[in-house]
Structures are given as C-alpha cells and as structure tokens.
C-alpha positions in Angstrom: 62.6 44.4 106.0 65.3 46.4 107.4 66.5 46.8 111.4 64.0 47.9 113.9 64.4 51.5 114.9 63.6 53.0 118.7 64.2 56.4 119.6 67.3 55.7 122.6 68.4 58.1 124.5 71.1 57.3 127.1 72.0 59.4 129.8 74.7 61.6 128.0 71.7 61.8 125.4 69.4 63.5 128.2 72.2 65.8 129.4 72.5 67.2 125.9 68.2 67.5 126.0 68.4 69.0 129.3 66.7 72.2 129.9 69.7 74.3 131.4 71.8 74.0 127.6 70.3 76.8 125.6 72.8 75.4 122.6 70.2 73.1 121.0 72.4 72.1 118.5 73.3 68.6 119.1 72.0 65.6 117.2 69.5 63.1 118.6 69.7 60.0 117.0 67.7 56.4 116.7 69.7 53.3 117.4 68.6 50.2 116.5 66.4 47.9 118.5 69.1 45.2 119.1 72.3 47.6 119.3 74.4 47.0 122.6 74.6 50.6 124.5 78.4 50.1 124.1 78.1 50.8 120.7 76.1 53.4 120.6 79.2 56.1 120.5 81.1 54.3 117.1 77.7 54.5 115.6 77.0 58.8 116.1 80.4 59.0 115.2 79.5 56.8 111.5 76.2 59.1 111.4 78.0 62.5 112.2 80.7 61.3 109.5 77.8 60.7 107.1 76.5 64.1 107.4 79.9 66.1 107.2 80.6 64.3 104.0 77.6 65.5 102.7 77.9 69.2 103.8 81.3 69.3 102.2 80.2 67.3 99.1 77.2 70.7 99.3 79.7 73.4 99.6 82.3 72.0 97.0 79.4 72.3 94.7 78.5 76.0 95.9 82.0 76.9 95.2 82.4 75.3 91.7 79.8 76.5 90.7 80.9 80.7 92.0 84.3 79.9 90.3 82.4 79.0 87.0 80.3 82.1 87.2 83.5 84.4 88.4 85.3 83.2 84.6 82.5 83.5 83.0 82.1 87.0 83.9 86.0 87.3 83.5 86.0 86.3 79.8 83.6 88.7 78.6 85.0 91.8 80.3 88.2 90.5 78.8 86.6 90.2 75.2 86.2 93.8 75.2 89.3 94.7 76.6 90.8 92.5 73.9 89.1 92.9 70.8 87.9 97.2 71.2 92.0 97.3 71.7 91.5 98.5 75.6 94.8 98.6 77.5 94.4 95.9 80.4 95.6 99.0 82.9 92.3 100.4 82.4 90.6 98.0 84.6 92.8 99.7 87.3 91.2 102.7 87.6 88.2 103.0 90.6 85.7 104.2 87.3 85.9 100.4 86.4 85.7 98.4 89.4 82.5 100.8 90.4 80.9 99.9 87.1 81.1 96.0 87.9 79.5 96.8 90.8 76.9 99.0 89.5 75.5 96.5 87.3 75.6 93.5 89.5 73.4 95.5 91.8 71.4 96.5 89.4 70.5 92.7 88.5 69.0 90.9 85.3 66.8 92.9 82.4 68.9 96.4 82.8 69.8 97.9 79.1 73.2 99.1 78.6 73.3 102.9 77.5 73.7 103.6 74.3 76.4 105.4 72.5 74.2 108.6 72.1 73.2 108.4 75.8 76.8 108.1 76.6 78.1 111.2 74.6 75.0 113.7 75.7 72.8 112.7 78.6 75.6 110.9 80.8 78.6 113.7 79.3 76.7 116.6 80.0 75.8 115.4 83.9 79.7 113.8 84.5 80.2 117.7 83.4 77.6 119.3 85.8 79.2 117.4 88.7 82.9 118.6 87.5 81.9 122.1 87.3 80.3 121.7 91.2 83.7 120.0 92.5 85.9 123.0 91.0 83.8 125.4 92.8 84.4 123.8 96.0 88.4 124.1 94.9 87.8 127.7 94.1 86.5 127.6 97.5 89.7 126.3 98.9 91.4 128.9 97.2 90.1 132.3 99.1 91.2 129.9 102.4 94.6 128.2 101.7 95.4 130.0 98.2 97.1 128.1 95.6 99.6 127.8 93.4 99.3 128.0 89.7 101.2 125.4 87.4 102.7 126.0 84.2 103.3 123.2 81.1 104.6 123.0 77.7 104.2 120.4 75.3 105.3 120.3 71.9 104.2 117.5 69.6 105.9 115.8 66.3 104.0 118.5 64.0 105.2 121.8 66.1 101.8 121.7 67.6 102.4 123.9 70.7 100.4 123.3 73.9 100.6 125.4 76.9 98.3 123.9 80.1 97.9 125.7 83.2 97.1 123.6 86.4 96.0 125.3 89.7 97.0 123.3 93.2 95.5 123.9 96.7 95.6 121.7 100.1 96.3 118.4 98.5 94.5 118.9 94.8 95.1 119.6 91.2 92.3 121.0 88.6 93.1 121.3 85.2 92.0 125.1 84.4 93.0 125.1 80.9 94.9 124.9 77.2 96.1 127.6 74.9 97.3 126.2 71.5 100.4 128.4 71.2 101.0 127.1 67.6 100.6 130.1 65.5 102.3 132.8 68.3 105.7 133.7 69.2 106.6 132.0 72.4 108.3 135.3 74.0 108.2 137.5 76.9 105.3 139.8 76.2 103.3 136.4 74.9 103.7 134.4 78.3 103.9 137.2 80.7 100.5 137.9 79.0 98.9 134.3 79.2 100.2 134.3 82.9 98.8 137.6 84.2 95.5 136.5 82.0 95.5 132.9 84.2 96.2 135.1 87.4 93.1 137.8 86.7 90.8 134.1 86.6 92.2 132.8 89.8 91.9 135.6 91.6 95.1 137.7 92.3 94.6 137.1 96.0 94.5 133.6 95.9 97.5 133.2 94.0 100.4 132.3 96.5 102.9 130.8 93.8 103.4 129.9 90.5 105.4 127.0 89.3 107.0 127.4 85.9 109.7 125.0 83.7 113.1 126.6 83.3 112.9 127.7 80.0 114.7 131.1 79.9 111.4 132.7 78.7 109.8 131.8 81.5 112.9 132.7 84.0 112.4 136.1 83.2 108.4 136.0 83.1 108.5 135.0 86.7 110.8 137.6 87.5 108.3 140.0 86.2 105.4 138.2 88.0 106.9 138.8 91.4 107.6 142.6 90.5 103.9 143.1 89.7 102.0 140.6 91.9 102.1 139.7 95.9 103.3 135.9 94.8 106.3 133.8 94.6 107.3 132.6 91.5 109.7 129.2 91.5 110.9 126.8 88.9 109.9 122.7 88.6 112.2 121.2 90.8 112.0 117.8 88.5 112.9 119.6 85.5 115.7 121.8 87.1 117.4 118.0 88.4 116.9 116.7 84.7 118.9 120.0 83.7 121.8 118.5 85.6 121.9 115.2 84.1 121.7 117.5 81.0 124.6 119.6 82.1 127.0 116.4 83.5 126.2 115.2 80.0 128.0 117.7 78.3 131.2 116.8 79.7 133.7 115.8 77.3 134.3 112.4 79.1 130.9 111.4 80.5 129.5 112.2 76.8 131.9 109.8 75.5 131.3 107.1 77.9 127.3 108.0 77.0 128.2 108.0 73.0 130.0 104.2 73.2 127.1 103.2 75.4 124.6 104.2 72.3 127.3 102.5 70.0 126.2 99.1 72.0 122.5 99.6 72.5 122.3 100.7 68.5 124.2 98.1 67.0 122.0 95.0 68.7 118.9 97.2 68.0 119.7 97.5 64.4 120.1 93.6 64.0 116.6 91.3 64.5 118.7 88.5 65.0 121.1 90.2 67.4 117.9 91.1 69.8 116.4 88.1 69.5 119.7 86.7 70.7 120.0 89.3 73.8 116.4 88.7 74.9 116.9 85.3 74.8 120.7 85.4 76.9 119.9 88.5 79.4 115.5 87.4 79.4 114.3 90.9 78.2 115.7 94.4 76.9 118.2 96.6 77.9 117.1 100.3 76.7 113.9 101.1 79.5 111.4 103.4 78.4 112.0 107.6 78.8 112.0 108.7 82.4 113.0 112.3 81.4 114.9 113.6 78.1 118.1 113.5 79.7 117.3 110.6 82.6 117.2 108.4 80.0 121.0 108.5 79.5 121.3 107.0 83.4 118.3 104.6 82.6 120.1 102.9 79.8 123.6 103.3 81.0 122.3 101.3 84.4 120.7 98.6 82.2 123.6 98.1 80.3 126.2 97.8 83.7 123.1 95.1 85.0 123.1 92.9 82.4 127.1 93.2 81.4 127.4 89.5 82.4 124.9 88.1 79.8 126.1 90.6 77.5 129.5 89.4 77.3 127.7 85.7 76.7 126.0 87.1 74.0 129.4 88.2 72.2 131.6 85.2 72.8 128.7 82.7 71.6 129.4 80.4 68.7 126.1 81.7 67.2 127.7 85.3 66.8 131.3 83.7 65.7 129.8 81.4 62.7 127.5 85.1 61.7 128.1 87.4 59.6 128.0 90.4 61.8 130.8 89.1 64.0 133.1 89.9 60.8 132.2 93.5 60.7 134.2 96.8 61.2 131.0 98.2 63.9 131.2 94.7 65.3 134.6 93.9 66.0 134.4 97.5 67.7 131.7 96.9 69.5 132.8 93.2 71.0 135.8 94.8 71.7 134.2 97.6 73.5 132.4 94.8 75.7 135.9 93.7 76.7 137.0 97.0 77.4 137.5 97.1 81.4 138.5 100.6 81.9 135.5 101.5 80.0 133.1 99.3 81.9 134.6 101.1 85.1 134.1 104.1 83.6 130.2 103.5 83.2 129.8 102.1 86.8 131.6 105.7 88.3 129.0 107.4 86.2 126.1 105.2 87.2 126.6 105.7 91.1 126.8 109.6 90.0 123.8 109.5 88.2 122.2 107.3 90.6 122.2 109.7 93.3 120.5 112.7 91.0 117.9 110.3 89.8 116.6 109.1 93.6 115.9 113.2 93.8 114.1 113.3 90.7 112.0 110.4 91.2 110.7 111.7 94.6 110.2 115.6 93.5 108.2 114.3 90.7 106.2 112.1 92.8 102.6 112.3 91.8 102.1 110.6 95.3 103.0 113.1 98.1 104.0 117.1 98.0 107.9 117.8 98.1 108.1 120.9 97.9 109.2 121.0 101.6 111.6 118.6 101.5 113.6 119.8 98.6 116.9 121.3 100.9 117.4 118.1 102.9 116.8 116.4 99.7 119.5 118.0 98.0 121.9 117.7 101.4 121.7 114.5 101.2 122.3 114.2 97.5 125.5 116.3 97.9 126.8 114.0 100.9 126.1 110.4 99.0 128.4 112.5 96.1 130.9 113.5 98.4 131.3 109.8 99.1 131.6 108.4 96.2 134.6 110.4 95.7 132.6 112.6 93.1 134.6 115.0 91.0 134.6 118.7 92.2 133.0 119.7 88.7 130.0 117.5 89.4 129.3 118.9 92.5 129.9 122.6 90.9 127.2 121.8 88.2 124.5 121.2 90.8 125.7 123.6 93.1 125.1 126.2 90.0 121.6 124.7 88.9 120.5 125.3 92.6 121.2 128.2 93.4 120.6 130.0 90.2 116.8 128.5 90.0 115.8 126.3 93.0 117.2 127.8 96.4 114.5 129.8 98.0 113.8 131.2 101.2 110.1 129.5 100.8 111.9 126.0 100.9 113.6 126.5 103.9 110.7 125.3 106.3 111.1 122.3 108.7 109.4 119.9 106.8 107.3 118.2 110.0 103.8 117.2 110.5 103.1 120.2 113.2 105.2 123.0 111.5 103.4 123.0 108.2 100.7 123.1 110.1 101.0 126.2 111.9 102.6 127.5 108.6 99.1 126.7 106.9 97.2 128.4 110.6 99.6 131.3 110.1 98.8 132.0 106.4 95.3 132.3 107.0 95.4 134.5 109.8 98.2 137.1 107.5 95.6 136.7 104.5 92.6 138.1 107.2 95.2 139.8 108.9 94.6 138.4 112.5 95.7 138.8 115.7 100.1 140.4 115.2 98.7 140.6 111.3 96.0 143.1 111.9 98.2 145.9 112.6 98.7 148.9 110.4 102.7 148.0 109.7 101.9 144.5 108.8 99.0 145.3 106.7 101.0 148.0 105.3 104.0 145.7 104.5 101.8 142.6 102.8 100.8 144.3 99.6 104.9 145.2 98.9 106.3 141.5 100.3 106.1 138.3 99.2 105.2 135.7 102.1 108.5 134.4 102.6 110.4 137.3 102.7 107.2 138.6 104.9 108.5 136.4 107.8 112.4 136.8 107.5 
C-alpha cells in the first residue's frame, strides 16, 4: 500500500486560493499524511520539477517532430530542383515562396494542374491580369509621361533583336520585339521602328527616349527631337563602358591588358595548371562579363588580388619537375609574374579603372533611378582621378564621351527628395497647362521646346 494522501493546505497555500488573486494559476498539491510542514516547500519544489521535465520532454517532441516534417518537405522541393535541372536561384523569386504557401493552405487531397491546364487555362488568365496591369501603366503615362527604352541584342547566329521598353513613376513594361534579322539596320529603318513605337505610346506621353550609342541611333535621336516634343538621351551605362573601351585603346594600357590575357590564357589552356591555381589562390581568377569592355578591369583586379598565391603557384616544385615550366610561353609568363614594373603598371590601371566601374555599377542599377544623379556622379569620378595622379589623356577621354553624348541640361536637377518632387508637380501642371502654364505664350512655346530647354 503506498503513503496516505490529505489534501494540506498551509497558510501560504490559502493566500494563493484567496479570492482577491484573479491569477489562478498556481498548483495545489497533496502532501502526505505523515510529512512534517517543514518539508512541505522541498517537496512542491520535487513536484514542480517533475512537471517541467515533462513539459520540456513534450515540446522537444513537438519540435523534432516539425524539423522532420520541415526536411521532408525540403527534399522533395529539392528533387525537382535537382533532377528537372532547375537553377536553385529560382526558389528566390516571390512566384515560388507564394506557391509553398498556396498549397499548404490549401491542405491534403488538392490535384496538382496538369501540364495542359498550365499552358491554356492558367496562361491565358496570368495573361488577362498582364494585359489589366499595363492599362493601369498606360494610365500612368497621360499623368507622369514616360520614357521609351531602346535595346539591341545580337545572338551567335546574327539573329537581330531589337526590344523597346516603356518606363513611368518607378516601372518598366516590356512593349515589344522586332526581329531585325533580315533588314538593314540604318537610319530610315530605326527612325521608322521608333516613330512607329512613339505613334503606340502616345506622342504626348512620350517625355524621353533612351537609346545605346550606336552611331545609327545618335543620329535617330537627333531626328526624334526635330520632329517630336521629347528629349532624346543615350544609356548612361553603355556610354561609361565606351570609356573603358576608349582607355583600352591606348598603346600602353592595351599592352598591360594583352600580357594580362597572356597569364589568364596560359593557366586556362593547361587542366593541370587550373587545378593547381584553384587549389593555391581557393577559386578562379577570370569573373564572369560585367560589360564587353568592363571585363578587362574585372580580370585585371582579379589578377592584382590574387598576385600573392600566383607567384606560389610559379615557384612550386610541382611546376619546376613539369613539363610546362620548360616552355618558351612559360618561361615568359613566370617571368612576367616576376616582372615588378609590370605588376605596378596593372595596379595604376586598376585604381583608374576602379573609379569608372563604381559609376557604371550604380547607373546600371536595376535597384533605384540615376538618372538624376549622373553630374555629381561624374564630379566625383573626375576628383577620385585627379587624385590618383591620373594622366591628362584619361581625363580627356571621359571628358569627350560626356559631353559629346551624356551632358544634358535635363541632368542638371538637384537630385533631392523635395525637388524631384515639385519637378514631377510642375510637369503635370505644364502638360494641363495650369496656373503660369495656361497662358497663351507658354502654350504657344510647348509644342516648339523640349521640357528642359522649356525652363532655362
């Protein structure tokens, strides 16, 4: 038989059962017949023990049991990603993570679509609610205009793509593709496609188009601005690659670029070689292409980083005892990796470089308009050169680049919160020709001048 039991209560006991504590959460517990009241606290302490250990014993159980389900769930959303050849970036996107979530709401005994009902039913309404969310853009556009984008892209076969792009208060559509394969890319071609991409828009909404610097376009625009109440500038990214392109073709910063290659090609055209630099410098040296000619500064900066382990690399008794070490290209090259002129050479050009590519990488920012920021970008580019002792040739070239195709009057706005703002207010009230727009001069005067020169 075990202990007698009696339901105890001391007076701490009957404070906690009092009626003026609305908590009602603390235990009441039965001591044994024979237990002395001094021991009454060790033993609600053993009891309270008891029943912690077994809440915790509770939720360890809860929680291996959610981490079980959680990889469960994670292996066979990685079995598709894995074995349909998905790129693991595509559970990134916001298209995914809402999927996930649609189905665990949906619960247990819910059919997957089918392929068919993928390609029609669901296509057909993804493209109902596109069509409705470019209206409410076109919308935007009688308000705030917009500016029409402009983009070539020629693939391996000569297949010719031209896409046209229209933006507006913070958004981008895709309006369309012409396959320019079979047509001569000239004036009378473009200035065609363009006035055709205008006529769609609406000439009225139109307050700029953005073009690449190609000289057809150059003189397209020019044409443009003739014809149409619109501004008409170049891609500020591809005008800054055009002065890595033209520092490039400087007899002594093409050399320094053609020894670089000499290095980069000779380890790439050896297995063993690479397998040796990964393993010394703990990955590659030539980075994916930024730009066509960014690349140079890309490579260039890779190369000055991991010059160290390079050197490592070429001293190694694994490269002494093989083969290649005894060759004409590799005795050059090692010796080349000695070279210390050279080496300072590459890390003038790399601070050079480095300061055009910190421009680039913000006007091509797929994150936040530049547009307004472009002169004090380009100040502060020119000062960072000016310290570093830059030649005056450099600074000629960009000097040249920007004023021939990026300078504009429409750049020259103070690029704060509250005066785009009242640029934006002031547009609308000159497109409904409000308040100083509404009289006759002004009216007059915006159908022959574009907005920028509008407010000069």
């Amino acid at each position: 038989m075990g202990r007698r039991h009696r339901h105890v209560t001391d007076e701490d006991d009957e404070e906690k059962l009092g009626g003026d504590d609305d908590d009602g959460d603390d235990d009441v517990y039965m001591y044994p017949a024979d237990m002395h009241p001094d021991e009454r606290h060790a033993y609600r302490e053993a009891v309270r023990a008891s029943k912690a250990a077994k809440w915790n014993r509770q939720q360890e159980k809860h929680f291996v049991k959610g981490d079980a389900i959680k990889e469960t769930m994670g292996r066979l959303i990685s079995k598709f990603f894995i074995y349909e050849s998905v790129s693991p970036n595509k559970a990134d996107p916001h298209h995914f993570k809402n999927m996930i979530v649609g189905a665990q709401q949906a619960g247990m005994g819910i059919e997957p679509s089918s392929p068919y009902e993928i390609k029609h039913k669901y296509l057909d309404m993804e493209y109902k609610d596109m069509e409705v969310y470019v209206n409410i853009q076109r919308e935007k556009w009688k308000t705030y205009g917009c500016t029409i984008m402009c983009n070539r892209w020629i693939g391996p076969t000569k297949l010719s793509i031209i896409n046209f792009m229209v933006y507006s208060k913070g958004s981008t559509i895709f309006l369309k593709s012409i396959d320019a394969s079979n047509n001569i890319k000239d004036n009378k071609y473009i200035y065609g496609l363009l006035k055709d991409v205008i006529k769609e828009v609406g000439k009225q909404n139109v307050v700029q188009i953005v073009t690449d610097n190609g000289s057809t376009f150059v003189k397209v625009g020019k044409l443009l601005m003739k014809k149409y109440n619109l501004y008409w500038t170049l891609c500020a990214a591809h005008c800054i690659d055009l002065m890595f392109e033209d520092i490039g073709k400087r007899k002594s910063i093409a050399d320094v670029i053609t020894k670089a290659r000499k290095i980069t090609n000779f380890i790439y055209n050896h297995s063993w070689l690479v397998a040796q630099m990964r393993k010394v410098c703990g990955g590659d040296i030539v980075h994916p292409r930024v730009t066509r000619f960014a690349t140079n500064y890309m490579a260039l900066g890779s190369l000055l980083k991991k010059k160290a382990n390079l050197k490592k690399v070429f001293i190694s008794d694994e490269l002494a005892r093989h083969n290649l070490s005894r060759t004409l290209i590799g005795k050059k090259v090692e010796s080349l990796m000695f070279d210390h002129v050279y080496w300072e050479r590459v890390g003038k050009l790399v601070s050079i470089y480095e300061a055009l590519y910190m421009v680039l990488r913000i006007v091509d920012s797929k994150v936040i308009p530049t547009m307004p920021f472009v002169y004090e970008l380009i100040r502060v580019m020119k000062e960072n050169l000016i310290r570093l002792n830059a030649k005056e040739w450099v600074l000629e070239i960009i000097a040249e680049r920007w004023d021939r195709t990026l300078k504009h009057h429409l750049h020259t706005a103070d690029p704060t919160s509250e005066s785009l703002s009242q640029f934006g207010n002031e547009i609308i009230l000159f497109r409904y020709a409000k308040r100083g727009f509404g009289d006759q001069e002004a009216i007059a005067s915006r159908s022959e001048m574009v907005p920028d020169e509008y407010y000069l």
